[in-house]
N, C-alpha and C positions, 0 to 999 in steps of 0.2 A: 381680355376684357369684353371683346364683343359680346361672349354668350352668355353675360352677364346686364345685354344691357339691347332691349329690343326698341324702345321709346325714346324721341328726346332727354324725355325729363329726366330718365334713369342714366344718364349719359351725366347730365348735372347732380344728381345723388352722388354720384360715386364721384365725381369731381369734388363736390365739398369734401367727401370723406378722404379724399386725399392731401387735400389741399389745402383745408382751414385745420384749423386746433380747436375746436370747439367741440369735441364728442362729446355722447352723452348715453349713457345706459338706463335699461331699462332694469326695475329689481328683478327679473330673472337673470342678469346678465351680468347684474354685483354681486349677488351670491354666488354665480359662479367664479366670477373674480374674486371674491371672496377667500370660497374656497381655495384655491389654487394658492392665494396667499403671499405675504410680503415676502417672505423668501424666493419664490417661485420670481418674483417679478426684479427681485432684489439680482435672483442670477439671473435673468435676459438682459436686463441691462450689463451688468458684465460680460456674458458672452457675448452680444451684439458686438461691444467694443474689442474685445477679443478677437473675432473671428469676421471683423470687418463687416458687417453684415452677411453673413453666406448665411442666407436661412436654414440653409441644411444643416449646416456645423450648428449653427444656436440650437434648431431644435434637437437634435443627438445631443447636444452639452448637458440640457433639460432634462432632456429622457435617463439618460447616464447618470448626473450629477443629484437629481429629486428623486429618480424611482417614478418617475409618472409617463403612460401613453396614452394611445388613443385619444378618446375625448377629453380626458383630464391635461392633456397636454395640448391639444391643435385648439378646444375651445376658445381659451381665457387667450391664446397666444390672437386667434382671431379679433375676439372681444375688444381687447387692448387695442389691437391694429387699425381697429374699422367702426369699431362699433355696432357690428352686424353681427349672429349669426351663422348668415350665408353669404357667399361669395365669390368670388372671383377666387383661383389658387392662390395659395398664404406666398409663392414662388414668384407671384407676379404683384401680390401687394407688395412685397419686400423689394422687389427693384424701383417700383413706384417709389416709396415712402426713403428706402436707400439707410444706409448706415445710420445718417443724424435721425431721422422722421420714427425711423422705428426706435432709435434709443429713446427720444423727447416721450414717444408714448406708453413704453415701459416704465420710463422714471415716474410718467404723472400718475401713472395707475398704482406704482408703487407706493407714491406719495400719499395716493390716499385710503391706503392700507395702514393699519395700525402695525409698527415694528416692534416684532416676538419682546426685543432685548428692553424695548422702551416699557413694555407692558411690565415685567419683570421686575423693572427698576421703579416704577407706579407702582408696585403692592409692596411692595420692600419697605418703600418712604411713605 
């Protein structure tokens, strides 16, 4: 965290972002959550629970299980996390935030994605 944080005040930015549940995105940062998509977020929060939080295993479950990397994968995984961005390594937000912090914030991001199957079931009826 240090070289992420040369000021007081950025010492408490990143305390909130760990610490409270109040994120908030900017519209560049919902489309790309967007993008990525309720499945995408649908399996972190299973892998999370799976693989106890080891970020390494969640993100290879990601990578293996969607077909996505690089930025299509570390983005929205960031995004979800922090709310940022930029940051600190996604290795040491994950022992921060820990197994529950990262599930709570895949599920909420989830949440407010629209689900493929729900959508399906709205044009049907």
């Amino acid at each position: 965290m240090r070289k992420n944080i040369v000021l007081p005040h950025e010492a408490n930015k990143w305390a909130e972002k760990f610490f409270e549940n109040n994120l908030s995105f900017s519209e560049e940062q919902l489309v790309i959550l967007s993008e990525a998509g309720y499945d995408f977020f649908a399996r972190a929060v299973d892998a999370v629970h799976e693989y106890k939080g080891d970020l390494k295993r969640v993100l290879d479950d990601l990578k293996n299980t969607l077909n996505v990397s690089g930025k299509r994968l570390f983005m929205p995984v960031r995004i979800a996390l922090t709310g940022e961005d930029h940051g600190p390594e996604l290795v040491h937000i994950a022992t921060i935030l820990g197994n529950a912090g990262m599930a709570e914030r895949f599920v909420a991001v989830r949440d407010t994605l629209k689900d493929p199957q729900e959508e399906r079931q709205e044009l049907r009826g």
